[in-house]
MARKETI-215032 format. One record per residue (C-alpha): residue in one letter; x, y, z; chain. Coordinates in nm, 4 decimals, padded with zeros to 6 digits. Layout:
// MARKETI-215032
+----+----------+----------+----------+----+
! aa !     east !    north !       up ! ch !
+----+----------+----------+----------+----+
!  A !        X !        Y !        Z !  A !
...
+----+----------+----------+----------+----+
***
This chain:
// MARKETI-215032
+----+----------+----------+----------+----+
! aa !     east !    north !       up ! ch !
+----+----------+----------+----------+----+
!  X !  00.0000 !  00.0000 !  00.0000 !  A !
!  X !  00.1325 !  00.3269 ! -00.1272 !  A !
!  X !  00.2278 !  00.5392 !  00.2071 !  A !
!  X !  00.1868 !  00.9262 !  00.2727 !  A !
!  X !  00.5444 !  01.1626 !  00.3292 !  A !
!  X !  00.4703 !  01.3789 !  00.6016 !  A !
!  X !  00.7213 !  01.6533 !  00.7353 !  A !
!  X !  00.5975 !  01.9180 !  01.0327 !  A !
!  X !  00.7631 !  02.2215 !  01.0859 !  A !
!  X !  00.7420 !  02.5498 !  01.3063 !  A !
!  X !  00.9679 !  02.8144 !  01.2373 !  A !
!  X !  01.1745 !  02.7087 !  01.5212 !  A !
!  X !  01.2492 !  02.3171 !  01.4261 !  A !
!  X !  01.1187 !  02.0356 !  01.2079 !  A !
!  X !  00.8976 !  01.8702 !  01.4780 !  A !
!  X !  00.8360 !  01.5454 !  01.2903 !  A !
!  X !  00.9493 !  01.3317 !  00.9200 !  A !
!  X !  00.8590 !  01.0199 !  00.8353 !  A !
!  X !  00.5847 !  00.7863 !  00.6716 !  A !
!  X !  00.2410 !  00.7845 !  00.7415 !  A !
!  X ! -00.1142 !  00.6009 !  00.6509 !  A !
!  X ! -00.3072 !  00.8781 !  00.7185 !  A !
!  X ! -00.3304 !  01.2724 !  00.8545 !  A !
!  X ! -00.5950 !  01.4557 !  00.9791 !  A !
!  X ! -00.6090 !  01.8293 !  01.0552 !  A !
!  X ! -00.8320 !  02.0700 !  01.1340 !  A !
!  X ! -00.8428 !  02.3561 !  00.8920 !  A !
!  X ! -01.0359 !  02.6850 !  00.8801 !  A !
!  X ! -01.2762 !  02.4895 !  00.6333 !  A !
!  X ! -01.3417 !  02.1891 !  00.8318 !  A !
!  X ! -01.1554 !  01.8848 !  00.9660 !  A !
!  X ! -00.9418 !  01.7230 !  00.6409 !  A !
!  X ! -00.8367 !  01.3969 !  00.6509 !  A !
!  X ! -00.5630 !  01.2978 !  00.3688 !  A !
!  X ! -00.5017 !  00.9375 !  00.2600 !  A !
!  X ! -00.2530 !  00.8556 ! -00.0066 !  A !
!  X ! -00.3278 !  00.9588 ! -00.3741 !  A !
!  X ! -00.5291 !  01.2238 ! -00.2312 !  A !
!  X ! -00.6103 !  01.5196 ! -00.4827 !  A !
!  X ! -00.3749 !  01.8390 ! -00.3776 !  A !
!  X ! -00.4789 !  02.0522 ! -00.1663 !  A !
!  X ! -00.3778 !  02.3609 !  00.0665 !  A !
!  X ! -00.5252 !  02.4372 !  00.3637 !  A !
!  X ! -00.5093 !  02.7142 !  00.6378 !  A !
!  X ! -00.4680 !  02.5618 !  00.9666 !  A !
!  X ! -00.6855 !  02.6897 !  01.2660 !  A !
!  X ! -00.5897 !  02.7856 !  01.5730 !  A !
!  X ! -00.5402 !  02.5449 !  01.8234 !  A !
!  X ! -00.5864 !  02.2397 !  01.6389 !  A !
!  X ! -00.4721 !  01.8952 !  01.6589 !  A !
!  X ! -00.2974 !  01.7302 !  01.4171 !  A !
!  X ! -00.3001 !  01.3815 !  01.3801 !  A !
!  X ! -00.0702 !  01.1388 !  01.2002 !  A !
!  X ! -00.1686 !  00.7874 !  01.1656 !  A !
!  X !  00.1594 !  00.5880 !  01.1085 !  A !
!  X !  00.0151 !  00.2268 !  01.0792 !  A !
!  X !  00.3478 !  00.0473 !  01.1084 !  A !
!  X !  00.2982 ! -00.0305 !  01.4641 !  A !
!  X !  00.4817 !  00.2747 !  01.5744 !  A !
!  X !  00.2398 !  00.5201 !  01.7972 !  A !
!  X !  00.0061 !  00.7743 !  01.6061 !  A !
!  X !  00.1518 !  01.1043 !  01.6330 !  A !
!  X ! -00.0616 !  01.3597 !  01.7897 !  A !
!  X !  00.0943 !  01.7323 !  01.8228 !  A !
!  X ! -00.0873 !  02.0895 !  01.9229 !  A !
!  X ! -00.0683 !  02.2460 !  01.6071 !  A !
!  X ! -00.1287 !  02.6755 !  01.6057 !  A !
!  X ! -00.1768 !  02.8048 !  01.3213 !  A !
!  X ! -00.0055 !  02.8183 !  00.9615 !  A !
!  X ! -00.0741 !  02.5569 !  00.6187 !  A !
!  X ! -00.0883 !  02.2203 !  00.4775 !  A !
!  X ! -00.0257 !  02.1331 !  00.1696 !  A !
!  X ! -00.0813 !  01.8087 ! -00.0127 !  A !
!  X !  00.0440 !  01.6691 ! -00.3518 !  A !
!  X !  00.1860 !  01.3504 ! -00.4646 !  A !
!  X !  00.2203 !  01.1736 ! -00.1707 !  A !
!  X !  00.3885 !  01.4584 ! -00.0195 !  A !
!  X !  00.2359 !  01.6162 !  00.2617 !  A !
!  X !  00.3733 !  01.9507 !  00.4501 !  A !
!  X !  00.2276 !  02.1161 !  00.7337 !  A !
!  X !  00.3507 !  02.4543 !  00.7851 !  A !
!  X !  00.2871 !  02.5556 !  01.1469 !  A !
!  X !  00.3531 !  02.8757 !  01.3025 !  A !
!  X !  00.3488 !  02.6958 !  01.6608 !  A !
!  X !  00.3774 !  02.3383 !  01.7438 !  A !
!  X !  00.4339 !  02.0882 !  01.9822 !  A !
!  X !  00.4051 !  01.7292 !  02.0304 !  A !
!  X !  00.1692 !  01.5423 !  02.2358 !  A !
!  X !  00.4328 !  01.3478 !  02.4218 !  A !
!  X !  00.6703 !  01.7079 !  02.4956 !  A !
!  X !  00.3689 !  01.8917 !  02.6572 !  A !
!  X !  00.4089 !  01.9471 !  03.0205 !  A !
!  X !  00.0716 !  01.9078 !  03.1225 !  A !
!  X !  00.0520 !  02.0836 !  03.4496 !  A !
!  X !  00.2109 !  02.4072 !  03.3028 !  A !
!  X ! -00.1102 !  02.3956 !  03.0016 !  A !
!  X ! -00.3616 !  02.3530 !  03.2549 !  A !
!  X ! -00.1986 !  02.6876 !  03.4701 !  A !
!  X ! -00.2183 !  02.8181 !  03.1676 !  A !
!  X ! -00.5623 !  02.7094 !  03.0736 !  A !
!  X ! -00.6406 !  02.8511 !  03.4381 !  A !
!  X ! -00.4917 !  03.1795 !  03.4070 !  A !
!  X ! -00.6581 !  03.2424 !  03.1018 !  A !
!  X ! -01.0038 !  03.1395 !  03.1789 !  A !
!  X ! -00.9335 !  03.3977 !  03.4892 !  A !
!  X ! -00.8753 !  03.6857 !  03.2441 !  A !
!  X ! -01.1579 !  03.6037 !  03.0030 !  A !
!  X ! -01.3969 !  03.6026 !  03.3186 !  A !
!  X ! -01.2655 !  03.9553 !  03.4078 !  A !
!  X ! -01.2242 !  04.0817 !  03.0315 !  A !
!  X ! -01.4733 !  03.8783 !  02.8024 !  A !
!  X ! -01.3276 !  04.1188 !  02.5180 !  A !
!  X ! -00.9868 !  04.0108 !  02.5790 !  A !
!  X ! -00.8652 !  03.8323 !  02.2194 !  A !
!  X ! -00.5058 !  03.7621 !  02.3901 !  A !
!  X ! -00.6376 !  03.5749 !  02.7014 !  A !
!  X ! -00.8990 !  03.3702 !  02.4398 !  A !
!  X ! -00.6104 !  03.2812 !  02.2077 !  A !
!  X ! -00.3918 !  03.1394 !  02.4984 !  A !
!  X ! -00.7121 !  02.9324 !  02.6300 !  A !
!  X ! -00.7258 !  02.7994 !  02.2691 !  A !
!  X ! -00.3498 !  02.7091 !  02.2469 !  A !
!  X ! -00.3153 !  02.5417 !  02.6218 !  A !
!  X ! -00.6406 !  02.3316 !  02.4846 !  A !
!  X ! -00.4794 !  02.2427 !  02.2103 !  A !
!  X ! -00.2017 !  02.1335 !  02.4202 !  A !
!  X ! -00.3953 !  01.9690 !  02.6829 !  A !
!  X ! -00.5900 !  01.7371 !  02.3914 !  A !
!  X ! -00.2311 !  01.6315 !  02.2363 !  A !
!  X ! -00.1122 !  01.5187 !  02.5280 !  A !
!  X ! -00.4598 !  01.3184 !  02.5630 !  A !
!  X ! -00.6131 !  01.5069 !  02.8378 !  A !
!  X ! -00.9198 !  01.6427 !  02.8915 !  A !
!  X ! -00.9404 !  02.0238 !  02.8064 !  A !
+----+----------+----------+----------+----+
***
């Protein structure tokens, strides 16, 4: 069975390479999932989505906090351009949930405040990577 190429990257590293059966990510249209021979494609990635990559050679899925950026998808080839991300397994889960906390605190006292909502949407994001509850 034909397999997918999958690089991640953030501006500060490549976060993961390798082959995959399947990816799914959450774009500003809708969740996509890509298969191989899937048509091309380029997406805008939301916010404080997970991305998931479904490696099917008995290695562990790959599940990272992905904030912001692109994917692209063509010939087998697929590149997700992040402007933030982080794997699942490098969260530290009690500094997302302070996070998550301190947040939530400034939305209560500010419900206009667009910085506090977009750190509550990136320490989800974080929290559901690492396969916690958010």
């Amino acid at each position: 069975m034909a397999k997918l190429q999958v690089g991640v990257v953030s501006p500060e590293r490549e976060i993961w390479s390798g082959e995959a059966d399947m990816v799914v990510a959450k774009t500003v249209d809708g969740e996509i999932g890509i298969m191989p021979r899937h048509a091309p494609v380029l997406g805008v990635l939301v916010e404080g989505g997970v991305l998931r990559v479904k490696r099917g050679d008995g290695g562990a899925d790959l599940v990272a906090a992905v904030h912001g950026g692109f994917i692209s998808v063509a010939d087998n080839q697929v590149s997700v351009l992040a402007e933030a991300a982080e794997l699942g397994s490098e969260v530290d889960v009690a500094a997302a949930r302070d996070a998550l906390e301190r947040a939530q605190a400034s939305i209560e006292a500010d419900a206009d405040d667009a910085e506090a909502a977009l750190a509550a949407k990136r320490a989800r994001a974080r929290l559901r990577a690492a396969g916690e509850d958010a």
